[in-house]
C-alpha positions in Angstrom: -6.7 24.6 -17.2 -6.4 22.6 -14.0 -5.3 19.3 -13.8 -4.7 17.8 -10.6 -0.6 16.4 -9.7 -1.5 12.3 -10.6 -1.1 10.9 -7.3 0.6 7.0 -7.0 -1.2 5.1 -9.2 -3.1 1.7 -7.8 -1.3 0.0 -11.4 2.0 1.5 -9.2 1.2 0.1 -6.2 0.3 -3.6 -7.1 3.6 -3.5 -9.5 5.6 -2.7 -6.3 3.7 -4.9 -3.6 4.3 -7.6 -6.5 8.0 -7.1 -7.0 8.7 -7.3 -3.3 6.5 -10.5 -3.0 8.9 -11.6 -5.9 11.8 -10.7 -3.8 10.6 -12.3 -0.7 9.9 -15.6 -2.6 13.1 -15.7 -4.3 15.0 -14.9 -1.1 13.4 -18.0 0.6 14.4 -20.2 -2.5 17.8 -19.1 -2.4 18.6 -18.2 1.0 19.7 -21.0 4.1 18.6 -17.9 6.4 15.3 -16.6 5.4 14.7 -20.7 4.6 15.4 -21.3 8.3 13.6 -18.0 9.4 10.5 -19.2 7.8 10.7 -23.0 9.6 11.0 -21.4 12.9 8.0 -19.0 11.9 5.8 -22.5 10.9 7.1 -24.6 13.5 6.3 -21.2 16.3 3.0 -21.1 14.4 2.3 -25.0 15.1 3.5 -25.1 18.3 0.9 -22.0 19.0 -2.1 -24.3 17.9 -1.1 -27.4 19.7 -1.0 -25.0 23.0 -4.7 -23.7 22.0 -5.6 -27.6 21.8 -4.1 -28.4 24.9 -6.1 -25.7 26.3 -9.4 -26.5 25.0 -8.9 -29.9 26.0 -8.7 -29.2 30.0 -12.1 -26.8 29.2 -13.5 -29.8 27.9 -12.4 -31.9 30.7 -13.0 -29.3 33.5 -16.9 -29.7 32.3 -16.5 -32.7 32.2 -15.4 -33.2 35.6 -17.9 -31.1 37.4 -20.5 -34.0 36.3 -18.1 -36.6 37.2 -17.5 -35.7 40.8 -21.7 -36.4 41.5 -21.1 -39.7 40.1 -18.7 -41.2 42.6 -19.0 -42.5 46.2 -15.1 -41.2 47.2 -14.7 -44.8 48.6 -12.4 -46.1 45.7 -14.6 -49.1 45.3 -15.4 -51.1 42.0 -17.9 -48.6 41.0 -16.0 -45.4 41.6 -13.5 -47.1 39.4 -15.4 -48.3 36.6 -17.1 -44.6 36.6 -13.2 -43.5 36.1 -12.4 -45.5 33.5 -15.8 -45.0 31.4 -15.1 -41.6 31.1 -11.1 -42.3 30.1 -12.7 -44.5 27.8 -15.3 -42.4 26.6 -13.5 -39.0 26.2 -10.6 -38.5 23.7 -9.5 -35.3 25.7 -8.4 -37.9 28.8 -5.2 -39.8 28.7 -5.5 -41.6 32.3 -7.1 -40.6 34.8 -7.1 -41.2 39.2 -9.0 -40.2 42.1 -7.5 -39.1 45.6 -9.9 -39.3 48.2 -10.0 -36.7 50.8 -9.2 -39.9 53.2 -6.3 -40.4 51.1 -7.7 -43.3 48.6 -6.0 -43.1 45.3 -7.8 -45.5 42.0 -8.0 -44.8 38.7 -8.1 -46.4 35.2 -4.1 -47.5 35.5 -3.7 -50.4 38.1 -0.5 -49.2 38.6 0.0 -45.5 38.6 3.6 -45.2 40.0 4.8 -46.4 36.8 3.4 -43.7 34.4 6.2 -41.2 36.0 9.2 -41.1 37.2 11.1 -40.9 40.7 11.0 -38.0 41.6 8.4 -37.1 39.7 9.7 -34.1 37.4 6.9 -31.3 37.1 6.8 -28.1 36.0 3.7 -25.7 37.7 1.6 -23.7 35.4 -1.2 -23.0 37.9 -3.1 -24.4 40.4 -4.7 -26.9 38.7 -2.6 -27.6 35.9 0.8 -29.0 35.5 3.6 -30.5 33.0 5.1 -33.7 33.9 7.7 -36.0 32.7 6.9 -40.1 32.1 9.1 -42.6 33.5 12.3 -41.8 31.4 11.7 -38.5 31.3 10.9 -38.3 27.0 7.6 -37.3 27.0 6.0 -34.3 28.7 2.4 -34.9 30.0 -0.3 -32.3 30.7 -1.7 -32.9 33.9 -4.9 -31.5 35.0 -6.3 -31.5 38.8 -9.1 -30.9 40.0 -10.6 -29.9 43.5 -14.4 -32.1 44.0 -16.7 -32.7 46.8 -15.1 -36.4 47.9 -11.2 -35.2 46.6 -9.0 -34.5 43.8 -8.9 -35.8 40.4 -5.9 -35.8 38.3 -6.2 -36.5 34.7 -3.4 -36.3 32.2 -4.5 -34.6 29.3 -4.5 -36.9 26.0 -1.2 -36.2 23.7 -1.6 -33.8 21.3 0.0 -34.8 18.0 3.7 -34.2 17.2 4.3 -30.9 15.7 3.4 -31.3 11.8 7.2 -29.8 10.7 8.5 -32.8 12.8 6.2 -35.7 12.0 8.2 -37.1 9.0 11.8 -35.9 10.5 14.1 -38.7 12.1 13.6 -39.5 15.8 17.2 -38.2 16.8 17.0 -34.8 14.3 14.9 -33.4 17.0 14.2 -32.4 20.5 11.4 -30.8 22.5 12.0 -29.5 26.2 10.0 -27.7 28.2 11.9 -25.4 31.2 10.5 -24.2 34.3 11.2 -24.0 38.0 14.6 -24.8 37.2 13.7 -28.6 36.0 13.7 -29.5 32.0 11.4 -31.7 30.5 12.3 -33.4 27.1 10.3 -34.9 24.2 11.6 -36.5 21.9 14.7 -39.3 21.5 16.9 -38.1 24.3 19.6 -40.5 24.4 20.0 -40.1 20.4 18.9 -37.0 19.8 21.3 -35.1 22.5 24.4 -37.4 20.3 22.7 -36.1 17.3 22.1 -32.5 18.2 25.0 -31.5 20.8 27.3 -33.6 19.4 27.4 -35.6 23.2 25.4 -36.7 25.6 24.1 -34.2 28.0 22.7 -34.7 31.8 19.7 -32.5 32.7 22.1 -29.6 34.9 23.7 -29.0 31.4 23.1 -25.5 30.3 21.6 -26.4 26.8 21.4 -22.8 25.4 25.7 -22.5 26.1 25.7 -26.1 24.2 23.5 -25.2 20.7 21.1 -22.4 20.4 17.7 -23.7 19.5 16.1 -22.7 16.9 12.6 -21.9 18.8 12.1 -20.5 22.1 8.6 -19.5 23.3 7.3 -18.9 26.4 4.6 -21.5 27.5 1.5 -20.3 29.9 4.2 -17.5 31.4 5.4 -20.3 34.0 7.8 -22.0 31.4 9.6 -22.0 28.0 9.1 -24.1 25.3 12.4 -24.9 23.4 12.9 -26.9 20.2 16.5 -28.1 19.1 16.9 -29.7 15.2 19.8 -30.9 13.0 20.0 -28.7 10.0 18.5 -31.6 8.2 15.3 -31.1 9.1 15.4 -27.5 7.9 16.9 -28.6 4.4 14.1 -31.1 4.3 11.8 -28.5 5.1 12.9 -26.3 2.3 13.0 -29.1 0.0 9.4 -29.7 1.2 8.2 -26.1 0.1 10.3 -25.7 -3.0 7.3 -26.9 -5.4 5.0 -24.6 -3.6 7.6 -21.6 -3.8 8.1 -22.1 -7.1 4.7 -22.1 -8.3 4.1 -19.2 -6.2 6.8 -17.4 -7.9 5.5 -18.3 -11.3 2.1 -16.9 -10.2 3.8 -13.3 -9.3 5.6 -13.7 -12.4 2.8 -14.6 -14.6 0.7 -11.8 -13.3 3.2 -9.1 -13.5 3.6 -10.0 -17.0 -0.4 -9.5 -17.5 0.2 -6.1 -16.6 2.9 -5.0 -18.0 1.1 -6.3 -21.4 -2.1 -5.2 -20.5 -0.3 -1.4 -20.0 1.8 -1.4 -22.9 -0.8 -2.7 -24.6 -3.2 -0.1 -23.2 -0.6 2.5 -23.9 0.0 1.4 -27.8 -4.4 1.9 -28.0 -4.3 4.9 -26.5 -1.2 6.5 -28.3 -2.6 5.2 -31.5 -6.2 6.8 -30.6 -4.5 9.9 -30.2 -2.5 10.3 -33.5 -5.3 8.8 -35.3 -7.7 12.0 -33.5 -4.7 14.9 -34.3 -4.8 13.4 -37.9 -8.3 14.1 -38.5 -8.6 17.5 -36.2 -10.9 15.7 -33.5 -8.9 17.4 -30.8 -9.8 21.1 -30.9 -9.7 24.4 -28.7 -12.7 25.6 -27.0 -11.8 29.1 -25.2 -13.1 30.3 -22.1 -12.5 34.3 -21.2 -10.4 36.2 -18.4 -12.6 38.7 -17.6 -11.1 42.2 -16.2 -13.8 43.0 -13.2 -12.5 46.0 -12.8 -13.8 47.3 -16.2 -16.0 44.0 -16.7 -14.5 43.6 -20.3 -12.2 40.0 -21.4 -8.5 41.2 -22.0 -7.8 37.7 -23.1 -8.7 33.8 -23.1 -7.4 30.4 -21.9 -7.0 28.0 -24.8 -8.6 24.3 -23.4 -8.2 21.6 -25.7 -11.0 18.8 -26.1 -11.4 15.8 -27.8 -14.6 15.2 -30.0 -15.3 12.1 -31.5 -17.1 11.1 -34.4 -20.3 10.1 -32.1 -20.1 13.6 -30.8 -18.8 12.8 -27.2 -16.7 15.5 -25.8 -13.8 14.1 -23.8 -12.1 16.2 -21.1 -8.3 16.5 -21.1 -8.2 15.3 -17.8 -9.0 11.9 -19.3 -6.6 11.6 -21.7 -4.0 14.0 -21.5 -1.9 12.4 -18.8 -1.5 9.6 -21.0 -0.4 11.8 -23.9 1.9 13.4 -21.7 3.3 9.4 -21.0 3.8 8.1 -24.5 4.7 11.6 -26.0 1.7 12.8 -28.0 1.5 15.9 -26.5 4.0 17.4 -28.2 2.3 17.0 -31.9 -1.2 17.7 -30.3 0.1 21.1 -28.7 2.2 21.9 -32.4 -1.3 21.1 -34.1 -2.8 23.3 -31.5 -0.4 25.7 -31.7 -1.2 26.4 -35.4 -4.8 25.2 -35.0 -5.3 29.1 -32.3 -3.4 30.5 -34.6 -5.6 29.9 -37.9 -8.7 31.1 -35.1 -7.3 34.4 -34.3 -6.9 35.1 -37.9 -10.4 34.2 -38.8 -11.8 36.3 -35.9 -9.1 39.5 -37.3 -10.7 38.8 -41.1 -14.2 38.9 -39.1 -13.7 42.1 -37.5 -11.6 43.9 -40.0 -8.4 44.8 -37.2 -5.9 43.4 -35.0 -7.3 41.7 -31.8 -6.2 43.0 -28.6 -6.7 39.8 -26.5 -4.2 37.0 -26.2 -4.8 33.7 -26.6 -3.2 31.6 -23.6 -2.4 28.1 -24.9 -1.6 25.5 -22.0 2.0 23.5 -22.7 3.6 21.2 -20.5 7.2 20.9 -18.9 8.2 18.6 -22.3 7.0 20.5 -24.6 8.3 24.0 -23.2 11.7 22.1 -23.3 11.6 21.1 -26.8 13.8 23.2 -29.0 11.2 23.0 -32.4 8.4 24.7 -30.0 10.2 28.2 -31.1 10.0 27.2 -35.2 6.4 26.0 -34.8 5.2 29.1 -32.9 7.5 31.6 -35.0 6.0 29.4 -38.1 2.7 29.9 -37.1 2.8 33.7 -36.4 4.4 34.2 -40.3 1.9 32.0 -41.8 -1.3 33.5 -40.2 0.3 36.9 -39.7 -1.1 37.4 -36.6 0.7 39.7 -34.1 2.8 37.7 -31.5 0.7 39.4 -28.6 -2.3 37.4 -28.9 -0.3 34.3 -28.2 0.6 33.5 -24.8 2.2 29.8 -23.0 0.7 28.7 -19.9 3.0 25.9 -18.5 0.9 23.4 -16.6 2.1 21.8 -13.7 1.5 18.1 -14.2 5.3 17.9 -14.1 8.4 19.0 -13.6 10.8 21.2 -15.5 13.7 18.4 -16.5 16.1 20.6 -18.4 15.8 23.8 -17.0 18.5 25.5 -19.0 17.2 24.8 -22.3 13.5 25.9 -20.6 15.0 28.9 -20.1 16.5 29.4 -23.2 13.0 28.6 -25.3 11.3 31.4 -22.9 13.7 33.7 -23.4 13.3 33.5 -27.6 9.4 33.9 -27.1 10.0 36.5 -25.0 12.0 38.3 -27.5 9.3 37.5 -30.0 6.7 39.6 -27.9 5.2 36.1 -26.4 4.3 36.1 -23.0 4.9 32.9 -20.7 2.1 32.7 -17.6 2.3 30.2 -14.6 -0.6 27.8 -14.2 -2.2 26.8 -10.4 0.7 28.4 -8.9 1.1 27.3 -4.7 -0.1 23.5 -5.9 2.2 22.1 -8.4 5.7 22.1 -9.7 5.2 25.9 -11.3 7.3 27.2 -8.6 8.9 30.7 -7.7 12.1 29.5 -9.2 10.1 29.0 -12.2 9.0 32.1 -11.9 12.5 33.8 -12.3 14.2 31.4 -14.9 11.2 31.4 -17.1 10.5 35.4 -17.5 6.9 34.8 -16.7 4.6 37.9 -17.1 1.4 36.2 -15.2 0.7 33.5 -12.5 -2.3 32.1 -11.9 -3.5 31.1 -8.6 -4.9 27.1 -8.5 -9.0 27.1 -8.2 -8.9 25.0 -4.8 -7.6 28.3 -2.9 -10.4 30.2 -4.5 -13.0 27.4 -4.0 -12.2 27.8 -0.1 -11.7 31.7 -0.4 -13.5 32.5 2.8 -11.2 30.0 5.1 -8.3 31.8 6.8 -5.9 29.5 5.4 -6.8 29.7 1.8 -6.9 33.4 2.1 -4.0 33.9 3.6 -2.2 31.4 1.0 -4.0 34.5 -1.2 -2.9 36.9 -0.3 0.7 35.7 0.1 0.5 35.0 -3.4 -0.5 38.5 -4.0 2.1 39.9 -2.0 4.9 38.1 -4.0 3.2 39.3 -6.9 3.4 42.8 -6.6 7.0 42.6 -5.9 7.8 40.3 -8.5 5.7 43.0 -10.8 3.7 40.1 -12.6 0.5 40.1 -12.9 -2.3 37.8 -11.1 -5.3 35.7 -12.3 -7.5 33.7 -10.2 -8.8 30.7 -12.5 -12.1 28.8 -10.9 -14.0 31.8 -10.4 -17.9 30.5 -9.7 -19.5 32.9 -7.4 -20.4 36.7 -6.8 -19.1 36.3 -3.6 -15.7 34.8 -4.8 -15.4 37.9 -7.2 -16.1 40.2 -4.7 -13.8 39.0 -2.4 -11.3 38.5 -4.5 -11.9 42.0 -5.7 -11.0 43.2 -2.9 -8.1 41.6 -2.4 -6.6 43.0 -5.4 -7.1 40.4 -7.8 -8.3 42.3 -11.1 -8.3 39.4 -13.4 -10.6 36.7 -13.4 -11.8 33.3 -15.0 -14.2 30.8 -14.1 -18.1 29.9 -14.8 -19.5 32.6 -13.2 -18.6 34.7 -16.1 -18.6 31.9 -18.9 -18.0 28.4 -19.3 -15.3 27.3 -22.1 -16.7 27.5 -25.6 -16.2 26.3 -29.0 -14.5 28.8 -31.9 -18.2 28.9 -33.9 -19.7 30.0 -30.1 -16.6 32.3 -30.0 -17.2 34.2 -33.1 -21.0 34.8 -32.2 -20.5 35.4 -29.2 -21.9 39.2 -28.5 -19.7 40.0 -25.1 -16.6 39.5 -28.1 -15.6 42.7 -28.7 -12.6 44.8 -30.2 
């Protein structure tokens, strides 16, 4: 029987991706480093969009601009100046705006334009056309935009974006914004305060700030300047006070829904177990049997035992459906004790059929658990008295869903149903845990090669993975059977390979005892 190594379950992964979300939650509740981690994250984040806005503003403004600059006369007069200060009035994107006439004219919508800045004027370059400049005592940093037209150059001072959200509601001196470039700082913010908050003293613009306190952003801004933003740690404290409610019902959500599962999968786990008991109790899990044919002499020396699960509408359930779950809660070891004895009441209803001892044996698949399980040796020893049928026709194939746990007592079961004249067999060998080691400790008489190698039997990998299986065969002087067997050409070849013993479709499909005991190829 093949049954595929369960691969991580999608249940496994959202239980995991949940728990770490969990962690990461808790970890910014409890933690003054993550909290502060995930401040600079929002306020970089912020500060990212407020840079996009800026942007899109002087697009706006550019456009707007290039209509402007047919509009004006260049002479400065009333209506070059009215035009100005329609469009500052009209647009939101425009802060102030002023016209320098090639002739060297300068109007605008400020009477007075010397007093928006400073002396010197403090500006940082970011192109051509656009740079940062400080106001008149050097707290605010301005975008300025200029602009070559036909009559001159217009400046316009982009309109202030709003303060970053994280800072909005903190104290004027918890914070400070300055902008470095071109070896001059910019500053936003309370200055005077905010330096006596922050560094503790007042600070001149040569101080090195980074040597004073390390601020908790740094960005670079258009790759001509850096963006840096100092706090007190009381606006990170209020910050994670802020999120707190939010983190918390986050956490209750992960909580809540990891709880839904786990209920939902014991809950699942307690149906299905209970299903299963209820179907060994009244015999709707029986054995159909499917032959290993010898194609050397085209007669069956023996047959697979594969377990199915009928219900009482008649629906014939695979094992691949439920047997991994069996395997989970611990139902297969009752189902393969009833199944033991269930083969073993067959076999002696075929021998009263045909008058004689069979000569085939009867392979019954048993997992890693079960093979472990010291009672296995009673119920099969049981069995064999109570049926008196000849321990040849019963054979173990261990399956290699998974792994041997116990090894030593594995070995010690094998080696009491080898003394008994039971022969154990090595399922899907070279894709699963049934391993050479297994091989050795376990005594095994057969191994059986998985059907994916035969299914791909004419590929050089696959038949070289064939025939390296056949080569450690012959020395470990075991025998081989290739399960999965569905074509002439797949018989042939593995014919040729050496590979006597076959099973698979080609020659029959599994079949129920009734179709067993009619069937005409059943001979002895």
């Amino acid at each position: 029987m093949t049954i595929r190594r369960p691969s991580i379950s999608l249940y496994s992964i959202a239980l995991v991706i949940l728990l770490i979300a969990i962690g990461l939650v808790t970890l910014a509740l409890t933690s003054q480093t993550v909290g502060r981690q995930l401040f600079k994250y929002n306020l970089e984040s912020f500060e990212h969009q407020r840079s996009e806005n800026y942007l899109q503003s002087i697009q706006s403004t550019s456009i707007l601009l290039d209509n402007l600059q047919y509009h004006l006369s260049y002479t400065c007069d009333k209506e070059d100046i009215s035009e100005l200060e329609r469009v500052s009035y009209y647009s939101s994107h425009i802060r102030s705006i002023s016209l320098e006439t090639n002739s060297g004219k300068v109007c605008g919508d400020h009477t007075n334009l010397s007093q928006l800045y400073g002396s010197p004027t403090n500006k940082i370059p970011l192109n051509s056309e656009v740079v940062v400049v400080a106001n008149t005592d050097n707290s605010e940093s301005i975008i300025q935009y200029r602009k070559k037209v036909v009559g001159g150059t217009i400046t316009v001072d982009i309109a202030k974006q709003p303060t970053n959200a994280l800072l909005a509601e903190a104290c004027d001196e918890c914070w400070l914004q300055v902008i470095e470039g071109n070896g001059v700082s910019l500053y936003t913010g309370n200055t005077e305060n905010a330096s006596k908050t922050i560094f503790s003293r007042p600070f001149t613009q040569n101080h090195a700030l980074n040597n004073m306190v390390k601020p908790i952003l740094s960005m670079p801004f258009h790759n001509k300047a850096w963006i840096k933003y100092y706090v007190t740690p009381s606006v990170v404290a209020d910050y994670r006070a802020h999120i707190k409610p939010f983190l918390l019902l986050i956490l209750s959500g992960l909580v809540f829904v990891i709880l839904v599962m786990l209920y939902r999968r014991y809950h699942s786990t307690s149906i299905i177990k209970f299903l299963m008991l209820n179907a060994i109790k009244q015999n709707h899990l029986v054995p159909y049997y499917q032959p290993i044919i010898d194609a050397e002499k085209n007669i069956t020396c023996g047959y697979e035992v594969l377990i199915r699960w009928e219900t009482k509408k008649g629906k014939v359930i695979l094992p691949d459906e439920f047997i991994p779950q069996c395997e989970a809660n611990g139902v297969i070891t009752p189902l393969t004790f009833q199944l033991i004895n269930t083969v073993a009441r067959d076999i002696r209803k075929l021998e009263m059929q045909h008058g004689k001892v069979l000569p085939y044996y009867f392979s019954i698949n048993i997992s890693a658990s079960v093979l472990q399980d010291p009672e296995l040796i009673d119920i099969t020893r049981s069995a064999l008295a109570h049926y008196h049928i000849a321990p040849h026709n019963i054979a173990f194939e261990l399956t290699e869903r998974s792994p041997i746990d116990n090894i030593e007592q594995a070995e010690h079961n094998c080696a009491k149903l080898n003394a008994m004249g039971i022969q154990i067999k090595l399922d899907d060998v070279g894709n699963g845990y049934c391993d050479f080691l297994a091989l050795q400790k376990l005594q095994a008489t057969t191994i059986k090669i998985d059907k994916i190698f035969i299914d791909d039997i004419n590929s050089l990998a696959a038949n070289t993975i064939v025939k390296s299986l056949i080569a450690f065969a012959e020395k470990a002087e075991v025998e081989v059977i290739a399960e999965g067997v569905e074509t002439e050409q797949q018989a042939k070849i593995l014919t040729d390979l050496g590979i006597r013993y076959h099973q698979g479709f080609l020659y029959s499909k599994p079949m129920p005892f009734d179709s067993l005991s009619n069937d005409k190829n059943f001979n002895v």
